[in-house]
SERO-4910 file (N, C-alpha, C, O; in steps of 0.05 Angstrom, whole numbers):
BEGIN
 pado doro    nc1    nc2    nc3   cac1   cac2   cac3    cc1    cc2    cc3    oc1    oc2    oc3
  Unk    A    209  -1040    536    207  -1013    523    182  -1013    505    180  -1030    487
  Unk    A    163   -994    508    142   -992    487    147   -975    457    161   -955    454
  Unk    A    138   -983    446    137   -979    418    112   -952    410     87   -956    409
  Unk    A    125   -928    405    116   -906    402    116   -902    367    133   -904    351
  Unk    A     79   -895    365     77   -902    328     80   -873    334     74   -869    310
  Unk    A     83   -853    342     76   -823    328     84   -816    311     69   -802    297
  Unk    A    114   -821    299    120   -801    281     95   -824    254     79   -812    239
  Unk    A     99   -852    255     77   -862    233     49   -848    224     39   -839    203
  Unk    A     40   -851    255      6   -842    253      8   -811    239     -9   -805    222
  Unk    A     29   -792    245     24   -767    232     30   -772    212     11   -765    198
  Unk    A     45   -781    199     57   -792    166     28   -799    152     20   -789    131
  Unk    A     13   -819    171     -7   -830    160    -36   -803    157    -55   -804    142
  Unk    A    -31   -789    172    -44   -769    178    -44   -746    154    -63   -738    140
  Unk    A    -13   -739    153    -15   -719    144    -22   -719    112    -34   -701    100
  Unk    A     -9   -753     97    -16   -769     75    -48   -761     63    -54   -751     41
  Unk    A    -66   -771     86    -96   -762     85   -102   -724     81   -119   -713     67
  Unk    A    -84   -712     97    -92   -694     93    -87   -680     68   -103   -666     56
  Unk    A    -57   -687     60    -47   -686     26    -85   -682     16    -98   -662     15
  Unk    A    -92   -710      9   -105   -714    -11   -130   -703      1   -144   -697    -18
  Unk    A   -138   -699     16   -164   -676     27   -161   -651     17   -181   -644      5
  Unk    A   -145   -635     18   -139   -610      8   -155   -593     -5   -150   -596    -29
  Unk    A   -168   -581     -2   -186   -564     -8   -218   -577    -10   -238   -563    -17
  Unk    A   -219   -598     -4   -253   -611      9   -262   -593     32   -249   -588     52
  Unk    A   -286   -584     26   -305   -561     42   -305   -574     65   -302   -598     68
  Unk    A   -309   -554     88   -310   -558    115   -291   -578    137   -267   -581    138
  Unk    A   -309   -588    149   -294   -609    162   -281   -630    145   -261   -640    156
  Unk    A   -285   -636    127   -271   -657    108   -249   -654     95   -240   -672     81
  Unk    A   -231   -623     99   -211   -629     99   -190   -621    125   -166   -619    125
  Unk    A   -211   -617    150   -188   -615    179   -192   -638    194   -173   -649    206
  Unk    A   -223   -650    193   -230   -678    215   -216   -694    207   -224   -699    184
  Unk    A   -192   -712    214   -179   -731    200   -209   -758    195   -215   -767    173
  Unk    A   -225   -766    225   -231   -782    217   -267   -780    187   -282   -795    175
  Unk    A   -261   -750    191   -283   -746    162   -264   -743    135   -274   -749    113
  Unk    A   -237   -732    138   -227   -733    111   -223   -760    102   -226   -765     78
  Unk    A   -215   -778    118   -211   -800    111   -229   -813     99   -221   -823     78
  Unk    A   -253   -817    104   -278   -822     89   -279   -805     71   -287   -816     50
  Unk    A   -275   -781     68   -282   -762     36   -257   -772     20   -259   -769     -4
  Unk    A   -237   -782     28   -212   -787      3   -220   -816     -4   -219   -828    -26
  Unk    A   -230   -826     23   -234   -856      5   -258   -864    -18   -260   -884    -33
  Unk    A   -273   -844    -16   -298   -841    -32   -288   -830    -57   -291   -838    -80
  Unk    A   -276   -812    -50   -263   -791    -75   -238   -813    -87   -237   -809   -111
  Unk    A   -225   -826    -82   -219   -842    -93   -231   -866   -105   -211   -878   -115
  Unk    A   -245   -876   -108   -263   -903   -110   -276   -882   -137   -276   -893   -159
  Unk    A   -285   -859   -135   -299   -838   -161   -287   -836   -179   -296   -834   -202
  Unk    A   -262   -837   -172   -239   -826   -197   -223   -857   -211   -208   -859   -231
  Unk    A   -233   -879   -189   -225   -909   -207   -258   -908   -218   -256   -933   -216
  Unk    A   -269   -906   -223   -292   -908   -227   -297   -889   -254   -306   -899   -275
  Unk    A   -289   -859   -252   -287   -841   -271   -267   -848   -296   -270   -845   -320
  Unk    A   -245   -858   -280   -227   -868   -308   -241   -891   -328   -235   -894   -351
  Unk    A   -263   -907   -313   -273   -929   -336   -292   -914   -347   -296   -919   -371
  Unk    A   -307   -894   -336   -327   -882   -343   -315   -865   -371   -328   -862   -392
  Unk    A   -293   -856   -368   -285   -834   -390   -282   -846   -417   -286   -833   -437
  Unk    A   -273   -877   -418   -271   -886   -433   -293   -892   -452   -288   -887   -475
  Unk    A   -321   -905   -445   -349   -900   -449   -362   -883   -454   -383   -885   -466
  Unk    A   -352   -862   -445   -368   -827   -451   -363   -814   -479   -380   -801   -491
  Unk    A   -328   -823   -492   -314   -816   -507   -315   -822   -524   -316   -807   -543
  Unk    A   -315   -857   -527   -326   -865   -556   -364   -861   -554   -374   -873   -573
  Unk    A   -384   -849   -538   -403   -842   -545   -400   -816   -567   -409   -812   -589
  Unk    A   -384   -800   -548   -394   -776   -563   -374   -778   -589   -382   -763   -607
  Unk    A   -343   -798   -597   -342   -803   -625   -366   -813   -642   -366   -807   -666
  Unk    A   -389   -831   -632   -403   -846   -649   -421   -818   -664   -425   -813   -687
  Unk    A   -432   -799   -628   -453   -784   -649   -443   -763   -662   -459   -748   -674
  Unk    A   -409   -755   -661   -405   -737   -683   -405   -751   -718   -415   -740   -737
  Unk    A   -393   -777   -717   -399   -791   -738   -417   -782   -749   -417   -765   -767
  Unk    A   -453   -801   -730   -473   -801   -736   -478   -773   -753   -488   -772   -776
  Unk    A   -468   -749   -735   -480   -725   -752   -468   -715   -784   -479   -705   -803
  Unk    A   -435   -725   -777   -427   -724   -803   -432   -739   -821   -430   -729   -844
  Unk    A   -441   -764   -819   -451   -787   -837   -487   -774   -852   -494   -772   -876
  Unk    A   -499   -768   -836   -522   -760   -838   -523   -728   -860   -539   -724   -879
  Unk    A   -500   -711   -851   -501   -677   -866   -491   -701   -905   -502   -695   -926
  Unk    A   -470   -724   -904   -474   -741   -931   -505   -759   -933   -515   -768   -953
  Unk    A   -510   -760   -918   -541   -770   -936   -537   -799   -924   -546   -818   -937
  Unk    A   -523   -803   -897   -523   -834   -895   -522   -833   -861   -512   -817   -846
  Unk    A   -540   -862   -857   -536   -855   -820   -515   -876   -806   -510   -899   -814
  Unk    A   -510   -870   -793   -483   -880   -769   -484   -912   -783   -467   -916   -800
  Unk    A   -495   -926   -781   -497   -957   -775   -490   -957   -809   -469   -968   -814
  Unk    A   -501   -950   -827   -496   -948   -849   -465   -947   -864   -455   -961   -882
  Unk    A   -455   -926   -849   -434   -914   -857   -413   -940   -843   -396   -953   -854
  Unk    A   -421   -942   -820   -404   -960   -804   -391   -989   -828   -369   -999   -833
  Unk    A   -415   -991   -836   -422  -1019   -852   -412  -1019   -879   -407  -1039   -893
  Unk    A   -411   -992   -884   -402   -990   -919   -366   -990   -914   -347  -1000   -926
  Unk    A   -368   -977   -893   -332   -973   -891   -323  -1006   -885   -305  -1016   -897
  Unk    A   -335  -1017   -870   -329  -1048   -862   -327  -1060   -887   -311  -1079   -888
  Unk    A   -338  -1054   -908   -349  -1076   -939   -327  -1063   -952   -309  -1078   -957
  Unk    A   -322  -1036   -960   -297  -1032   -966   -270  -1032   -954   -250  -1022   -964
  Unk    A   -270  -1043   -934   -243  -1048   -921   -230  -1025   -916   -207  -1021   -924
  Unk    A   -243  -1007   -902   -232   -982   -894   -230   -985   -866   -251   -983   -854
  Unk    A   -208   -989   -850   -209   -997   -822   -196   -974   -809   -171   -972   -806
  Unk    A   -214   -956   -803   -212   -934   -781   -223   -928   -762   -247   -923   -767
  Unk    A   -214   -926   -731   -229   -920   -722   -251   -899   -709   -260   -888   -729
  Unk    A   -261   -891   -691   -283   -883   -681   -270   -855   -684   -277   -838   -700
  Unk    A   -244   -853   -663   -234   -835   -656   -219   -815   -679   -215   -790   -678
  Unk    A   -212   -834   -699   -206   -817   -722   -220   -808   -735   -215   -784   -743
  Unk    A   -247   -824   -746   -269   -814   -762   -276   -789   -744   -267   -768   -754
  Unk    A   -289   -786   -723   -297   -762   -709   -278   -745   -715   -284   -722   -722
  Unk    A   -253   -753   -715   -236   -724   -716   -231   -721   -746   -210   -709   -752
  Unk    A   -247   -729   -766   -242   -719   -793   -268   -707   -797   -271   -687   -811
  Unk    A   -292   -722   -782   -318   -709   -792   -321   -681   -773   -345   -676   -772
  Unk    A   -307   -663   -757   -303   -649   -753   -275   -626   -772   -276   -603   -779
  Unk    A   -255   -648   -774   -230   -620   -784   -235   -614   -810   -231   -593   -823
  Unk    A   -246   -642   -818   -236   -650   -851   -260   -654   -865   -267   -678   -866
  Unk    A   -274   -640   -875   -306   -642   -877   -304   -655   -909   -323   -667   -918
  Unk    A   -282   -651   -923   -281   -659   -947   -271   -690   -949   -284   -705   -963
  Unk    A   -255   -698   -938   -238   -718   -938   -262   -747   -917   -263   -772   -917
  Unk    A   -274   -729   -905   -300   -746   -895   -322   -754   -917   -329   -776   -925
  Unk    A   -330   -730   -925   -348   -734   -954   -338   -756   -972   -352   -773   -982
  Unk    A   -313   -754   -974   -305   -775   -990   -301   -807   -982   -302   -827   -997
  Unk    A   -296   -806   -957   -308   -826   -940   -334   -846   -944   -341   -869   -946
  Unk    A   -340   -826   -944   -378   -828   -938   -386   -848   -968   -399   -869   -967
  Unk    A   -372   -830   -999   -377   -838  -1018   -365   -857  -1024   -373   -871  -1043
  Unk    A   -339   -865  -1007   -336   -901  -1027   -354   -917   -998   -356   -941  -1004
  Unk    A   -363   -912   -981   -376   -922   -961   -401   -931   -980   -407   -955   -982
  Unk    A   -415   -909   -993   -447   -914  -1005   -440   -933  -1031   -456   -950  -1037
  Unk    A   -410   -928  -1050   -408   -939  -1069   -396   -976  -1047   -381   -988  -1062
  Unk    A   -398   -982  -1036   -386  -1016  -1021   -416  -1022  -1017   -422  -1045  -1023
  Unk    A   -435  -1008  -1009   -468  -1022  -1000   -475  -1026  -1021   -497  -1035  -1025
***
C-alpha cells in the first residue's frame, strides 16, 4: 500500500500561505515563490527584533543628550556625574523624564554637575 502525503503537503501548503498573506503578486499565490518571501520575511523580523533593541536605546541616549545639553551639560557628562553620585537609572527612564518631567530632570542634571 502506498503512502499518500496529501492531506500533509496542503497543511504544509496552506501553513505558507497563512504567512504570505497579503505579499504583492505572485508571492502570495506561487507556493514555490511564497515560500521564499516568508522565509526571508522571517529571517527580517529575527533580525528586526535585535535591531529594535539597538535603535531604542539610541534614540534614549540622544533624547538625554538634548535634555542634558537645554541644562548646560552634554550626554557623557551627565552620564558620569549621575555615576559619581550614585544615581543608578537607566537610559530608558532618564529619556522618559527628560521628555515628561522637564523639572525633575533639571534637578537631575544639578546634583549630576554638583558630583563632577
Amino acid at each position: 500500500m502506498r503512502i499518500k502525503r496529501g492531506v500533509n503537503a496542503v497543511k504544509k501548503r496552506r501553513k505558507i500561505f497563512r504567512l504570505a498573506k497579503g505579499y504583492f503578486g505572485c508571492k502570495s499565490k506561487n507556493y514555490r515563490i511564497a515560500r521564499e518571501a516568508v522565509m526571508k520575511s522571517l529571517s527580517y523580523a529575527y533580525v528586526g527584533r535585535k535591531r529594535r533593541k539597538r535603535d531604542m536605546r539610541s534614540l534614549w541616549i540622544a533624547r538625554i543628550n538634548a535634555g542634558a545639553r537645554v541644562n548646560g551639560l552634554s550626554y557623557s557628562k551627565l552620564m558620569h556625574g549621575l555615576k559619581a553620585a550614585g544615581i543608578e537609572l537607566n537610559r530608558k527612564v532618564l529619556s522618559d523624564l527628560a521628555i515628561s518631567d522637564a523639572e525633575g530632570f533639571a534637578a537631575l542634571c544639578e546634583k549630576a554637575k554638583a558630583a563632577l
